[in-house]
Every structure is written in structure tokens, then in C-alpha cells.
C-alpha positions in Angstrom: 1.8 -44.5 -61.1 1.7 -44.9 -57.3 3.1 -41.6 -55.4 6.9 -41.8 -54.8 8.6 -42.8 -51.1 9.8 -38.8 -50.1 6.3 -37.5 -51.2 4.6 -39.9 -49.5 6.3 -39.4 -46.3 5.8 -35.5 -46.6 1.9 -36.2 -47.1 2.1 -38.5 -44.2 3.9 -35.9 -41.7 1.9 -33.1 -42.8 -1.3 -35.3 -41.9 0.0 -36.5 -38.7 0.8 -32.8 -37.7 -2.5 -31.8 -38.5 -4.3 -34.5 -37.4 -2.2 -37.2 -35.8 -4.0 -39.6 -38.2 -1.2 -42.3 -38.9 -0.5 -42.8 -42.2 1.8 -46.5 -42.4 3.8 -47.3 -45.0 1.8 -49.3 -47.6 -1.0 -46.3 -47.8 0.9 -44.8 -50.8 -2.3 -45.9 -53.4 -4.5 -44.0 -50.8 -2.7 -40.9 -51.3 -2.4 -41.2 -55.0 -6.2 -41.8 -55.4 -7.3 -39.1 -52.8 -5.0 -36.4 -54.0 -5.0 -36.9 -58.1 -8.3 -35.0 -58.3 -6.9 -32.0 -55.9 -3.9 -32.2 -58.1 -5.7 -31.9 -61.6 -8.0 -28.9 -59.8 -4.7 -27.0 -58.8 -3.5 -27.5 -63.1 -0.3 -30.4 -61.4 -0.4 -33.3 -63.8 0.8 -36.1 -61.4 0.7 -36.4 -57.5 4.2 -35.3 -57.1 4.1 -32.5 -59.0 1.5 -31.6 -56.6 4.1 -32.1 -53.4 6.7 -30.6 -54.8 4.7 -27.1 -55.7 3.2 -27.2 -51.8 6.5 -27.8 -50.6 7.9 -25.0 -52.3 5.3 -22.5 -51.7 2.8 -23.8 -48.8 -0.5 -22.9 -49.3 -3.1 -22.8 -45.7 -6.2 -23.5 -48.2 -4.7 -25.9 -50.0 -3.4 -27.6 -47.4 -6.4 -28.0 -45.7 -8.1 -29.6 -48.5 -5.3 -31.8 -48.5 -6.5 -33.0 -44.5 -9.4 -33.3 -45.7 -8.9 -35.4 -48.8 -6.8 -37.8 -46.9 -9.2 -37.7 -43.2 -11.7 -40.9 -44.0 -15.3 -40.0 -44.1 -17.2 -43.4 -43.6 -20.3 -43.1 -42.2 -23.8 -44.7 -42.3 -27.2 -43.9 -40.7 -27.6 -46.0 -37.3 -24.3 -47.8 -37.6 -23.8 -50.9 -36.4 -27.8 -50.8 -34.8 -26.5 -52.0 -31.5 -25.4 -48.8 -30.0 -28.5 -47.1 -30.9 -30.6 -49.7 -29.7 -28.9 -49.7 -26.1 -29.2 -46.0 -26.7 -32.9 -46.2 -26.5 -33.7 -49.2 -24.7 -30.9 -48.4 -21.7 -29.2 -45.5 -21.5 -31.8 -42.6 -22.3 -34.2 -44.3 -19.6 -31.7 -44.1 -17.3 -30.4 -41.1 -17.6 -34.2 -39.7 -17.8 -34.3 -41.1 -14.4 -31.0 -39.9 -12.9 -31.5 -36.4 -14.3 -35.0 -35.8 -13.6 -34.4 -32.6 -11.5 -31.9 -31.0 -13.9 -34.2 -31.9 -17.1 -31.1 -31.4 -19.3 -28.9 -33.9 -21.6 -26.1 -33.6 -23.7 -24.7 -35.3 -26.2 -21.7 -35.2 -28.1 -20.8 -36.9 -31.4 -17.2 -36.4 -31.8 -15.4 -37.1 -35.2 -19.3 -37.3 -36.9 -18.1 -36.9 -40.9 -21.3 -36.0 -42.8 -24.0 -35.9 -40.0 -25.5 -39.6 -39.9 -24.2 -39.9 -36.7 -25.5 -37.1 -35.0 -28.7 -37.2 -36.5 -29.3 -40.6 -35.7 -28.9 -39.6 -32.5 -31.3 -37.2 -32.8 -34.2 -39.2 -34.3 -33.4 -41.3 -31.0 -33.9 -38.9 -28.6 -36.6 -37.3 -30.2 -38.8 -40.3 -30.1 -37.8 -40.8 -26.3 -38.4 -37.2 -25.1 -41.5 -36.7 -26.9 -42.9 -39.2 -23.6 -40.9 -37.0 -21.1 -41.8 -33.7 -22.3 -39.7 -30.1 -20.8 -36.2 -31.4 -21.3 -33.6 -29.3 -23.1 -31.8 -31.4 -24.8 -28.3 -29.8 -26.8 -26.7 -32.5 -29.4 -23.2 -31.2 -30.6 -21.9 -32.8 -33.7 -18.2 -32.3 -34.5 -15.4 -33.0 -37.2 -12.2 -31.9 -38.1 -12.9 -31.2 -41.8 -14.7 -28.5 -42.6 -16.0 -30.1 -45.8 -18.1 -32.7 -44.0 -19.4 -30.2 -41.6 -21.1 -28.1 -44.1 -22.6 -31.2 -45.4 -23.6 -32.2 -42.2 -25.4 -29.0 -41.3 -27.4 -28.2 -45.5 -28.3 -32.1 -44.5 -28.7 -33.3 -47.6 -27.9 -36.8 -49.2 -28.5 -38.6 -51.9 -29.9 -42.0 -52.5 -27.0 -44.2 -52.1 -26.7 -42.2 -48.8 -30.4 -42.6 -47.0 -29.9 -46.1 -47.9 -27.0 -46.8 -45.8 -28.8 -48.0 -42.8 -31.6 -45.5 -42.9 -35.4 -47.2 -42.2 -37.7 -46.6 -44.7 -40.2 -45.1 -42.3 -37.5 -42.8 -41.0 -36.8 -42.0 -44.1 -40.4 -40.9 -44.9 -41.1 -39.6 -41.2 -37.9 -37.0 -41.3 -36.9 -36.5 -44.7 -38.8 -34.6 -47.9 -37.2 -35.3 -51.7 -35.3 -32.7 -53.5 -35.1 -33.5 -57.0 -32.6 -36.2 -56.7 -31.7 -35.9 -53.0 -33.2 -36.2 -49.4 -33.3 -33.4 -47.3 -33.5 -33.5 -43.4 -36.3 -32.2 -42.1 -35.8 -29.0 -39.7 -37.1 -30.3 -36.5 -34.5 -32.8 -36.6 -31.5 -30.3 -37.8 -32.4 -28.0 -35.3 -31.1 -30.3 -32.7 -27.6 -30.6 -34.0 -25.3 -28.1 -33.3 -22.0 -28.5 -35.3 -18.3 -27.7 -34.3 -14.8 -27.7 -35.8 -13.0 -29.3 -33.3 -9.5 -31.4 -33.7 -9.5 -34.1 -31.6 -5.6 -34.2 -31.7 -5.6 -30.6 -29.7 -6.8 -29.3 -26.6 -10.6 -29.7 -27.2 -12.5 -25.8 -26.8 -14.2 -25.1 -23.5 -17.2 -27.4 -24.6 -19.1 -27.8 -21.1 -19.6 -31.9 -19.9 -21.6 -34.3 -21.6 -23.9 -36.9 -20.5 -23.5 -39.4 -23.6 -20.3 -39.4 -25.8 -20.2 -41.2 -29.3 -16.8 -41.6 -30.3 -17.5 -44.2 -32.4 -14.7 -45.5 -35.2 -12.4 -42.6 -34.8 -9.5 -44.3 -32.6 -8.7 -46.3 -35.1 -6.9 -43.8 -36.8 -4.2 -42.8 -34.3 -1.4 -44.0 -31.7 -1.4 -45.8 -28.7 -0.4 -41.7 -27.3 -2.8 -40.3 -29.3 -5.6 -42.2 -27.8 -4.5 -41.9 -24.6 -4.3 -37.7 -24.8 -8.3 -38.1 -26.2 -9.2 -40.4 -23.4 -7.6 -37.7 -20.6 -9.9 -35.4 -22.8 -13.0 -37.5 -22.8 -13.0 -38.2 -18.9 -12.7 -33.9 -18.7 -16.0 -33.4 -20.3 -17.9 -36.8 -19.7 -20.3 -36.4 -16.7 -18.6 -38.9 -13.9 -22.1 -41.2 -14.4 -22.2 -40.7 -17.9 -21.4 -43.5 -21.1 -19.0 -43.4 -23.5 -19.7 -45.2 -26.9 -16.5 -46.6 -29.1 -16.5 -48.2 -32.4 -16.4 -52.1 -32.6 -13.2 -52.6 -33.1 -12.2 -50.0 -30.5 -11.3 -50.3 -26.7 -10.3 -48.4 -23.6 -8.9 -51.7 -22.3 -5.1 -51.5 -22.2 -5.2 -48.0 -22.8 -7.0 -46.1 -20.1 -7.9 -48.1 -16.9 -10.1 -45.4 -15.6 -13.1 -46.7 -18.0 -14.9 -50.2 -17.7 -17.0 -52.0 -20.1 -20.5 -52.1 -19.7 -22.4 -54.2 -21.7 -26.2 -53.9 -22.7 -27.0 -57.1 -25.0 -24.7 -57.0 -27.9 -23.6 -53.3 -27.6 -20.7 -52.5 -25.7 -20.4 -49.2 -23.5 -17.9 -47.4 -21.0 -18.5 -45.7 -18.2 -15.9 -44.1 -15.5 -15.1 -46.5 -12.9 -16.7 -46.5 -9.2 -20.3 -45.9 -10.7 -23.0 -47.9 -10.1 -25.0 -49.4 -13.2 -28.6 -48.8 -13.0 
């Protein structure tokens, strides 16, 4: 049975409060399906039973577990390939060259779920830097839910999950096999550092950032919403530095201080009045 209208809309506030993730009207099987196993944990036999105890006697824990239950966790290694290859083949050259006083990059992969993101990342600009040797390089990987981040960081995944987009000779050049799972190897961990950060609030006094992924998050909120993390973004991006967005996302429309760059099939953004190397 499919969660009723005034539960649904309570899950839906509560989650936009939290996280001003929208939750439209038509979602209701998404909430039944992500919260009947928190339900059975907490001893509720239905959904609504569920909302009707948190309503009468709110519970932090509980309700973060809730956020986290209804925030979506897709990821994959390398996703989408294009980014990552403009990564390597454009942007990390570049910025080797624009930055070759300072010998220091950051990176920040905002919204990063279980740590493919980042890590790709990392296998990236490990491969470049190891020809440009005595850069400090600091990757920052961040999420609102804290269940993903403690996966990200123990860096382990099973099968089904090294075989989302991971190559096999990644797979076998960074990973060793625990029993049934893959674990990261620690050269590549150690150069993920990862945050709680809500990307809904004020972000934390995080420093500036030569590369941003913020890829496949947007989707999730308002037209307002994306506007506040856009002000955010241009606060901590580096004025010559790129800004990556999921495929189906834009800045066009919605903040006209970015333009598109684009380096063959992978689109970037970049503050406007820069020069493109």
C-alpha cells in the first residue's frame, strides 16, 4: 500500500527542510519503498505508522536516517567518461601550467555519495602528477549523508560496484580483494579528504578550489536553490578555475556569471571574462 497524501507531504517537508531536495507529488512509491525497511527496524508495521510515531515524538537519529534513506545515492566510477577525459586531456595540463609557481591544486567533489567520484578523480590526477612531480595536491570529497561518507572513506565495494564503470586495469592497478569485496588501495584514499557538508546551507570556511565537480546534484532542487549554490560555488571557485555539472544540468538561465566551455564532448564552466587556454 502506497504511503498516504498527509504522510507523504510531512516526509516531503521534512526533506526539503533538511535538504531542499524536492520531493513532487507522484514520489509517494519512493517513500514507501525507502522508508518500509527503516519502519520494520524501528518495530512500525506500515510506513505511516512510522510518521505518525516521528511526528509524535521526533527523534534527531532517526530522522537523519530518514534524509538519508530518501537523499539518492547514484553513483558510478568515471561517470559519464567525458568529464574525466577533458579532465586529463585539458584541464589538469592547463592548470599545471597556470599554477606552476604555486605548485598546489584543489579539488572539490561536492555531493560525492559513496566515493566513486572522488576517487576517480584521484586515479586522474595521480597519473598526471606523477610527470610533474612536487605538487600538493588536496581532493575534498563531500556529502550530506553521513552514511555514504563512511563508505566512501573504509573504500570498499563490492562487485556489482567496481563494475560500474571501473577499467579492469584500474581495478587491478588500485584495488586488492577482500573476500567478496574490493578494497581501495591507500595511496589512492589518502588523497581524499571527506566532509559533511549540506549544500542547502552556508557551506564551512572550505578555502577556494581550482576544479569543482558538481556533477548530478542540481537536479534535485529549485530554480532558488540552485541559484543560492551557484552564489556559493563562484565564493570558493578560483576566478580561472572550471566548474563540472551533470549532463542534464546547466548554469544557463540560472546564473549568467558562468559560460560554457566545451572540450570535445564534455561540457565545462568557467567564470566569465577568462581567457581559455
Amino acid at each position: 500500500m502506497t504511503v498516504g497524501a498527509a504522510d507523504f507531504d510531512w516526509i516531503a517537508q521534512l526533506v526539503w527542510q533538511r535538504s531542499a531536495i524536492v520531493l513532487e507529488k507522484g514520489k509517494e512509491y519512493l517513500v514507501e519503498s525507502r522508508l518500509a525497511p527503516l519502519a520494520r527496524k524501528t518495530g512500525a508495521e506500515t510506513v505511516s505508522e512510522f510518521v505518525t510515531r516521528l511526528i509524535a515524538k521526533p527523534d534527531s537519529s532517526l530522522i537523519s536516517e530518514v534524509i538519508d534513506a530518501m537523499t539518492t545515492n547514484e553513483t558510478s566510477w568515471f561517470r559519464d567518461h567525458y568529464p574525466f577525459q577533458a579532465l586529463q586531456s585539458h584541464v589538469l595540463p592547463e592548470l599545471t601550467r597556470n599554477r606552476g609557481r604555486q605548485r598546489t591544486l584543489r579539488v572539490w567533489s561536492a555531493g560525492c555519495s559513496s566515493g566513486q567520484e572522488p576517487y576517480s578523480i584521484a586515479m586522474v590526477v595521480q597519473d598526471h602528477f606523477a610527470l610533474h612531480p612536487g605538487w600538493a595536491v588536496d581532493i575534498i570529497g563531500s556529502d550530506l549523508s553521513d552514511v555514504m561518507l563512511e563508505k566512501a572513506r573504509n573504500a570498499r565495494y563490492g562487485q556489482l560496484e567496481v563494475n560500474r564503470g571501473l577499467p579492469v586495469a584500474m581495478l587491478v592497478r588500485h584495488f586488492e580483494r577482500l573476500g567478496t569485496e574490493w578494497q581501495l588501495r591507500p595511496e589512492i584514499r589518502r588523497m581524499v579528504d571527506f566532509r559533511s557538508i549540506n549544500l542547502a546551507q552556508r557551506i564551512p570556511e572550505i578555502g577556494t578550489f581550482d576544479i569543482i565537480f558538481l556533477r548530478n546534484v542540481l537536479i534535485y532542487f529549485d530554480a532558488d536553490t540552485k541559484r543560492g549554490i551557484f552564489e556559493q560555488v563562484k565564493r570558493v571557485l578560483r576566478p580561472d578555475g572550471y566548474l563540472f555539472l551533470g549532463g542534464a544540468e546547466t548554469t544557463l538561465n540560472v546564473d549568467p556569471d558562468f559560460e560554457p566551455v566545451m572540450y570535445d564532448r564534455a561540457t565545462c564552466y568557467r567564470l566569465r571574462g577568462r581567457e581559455v587556454s
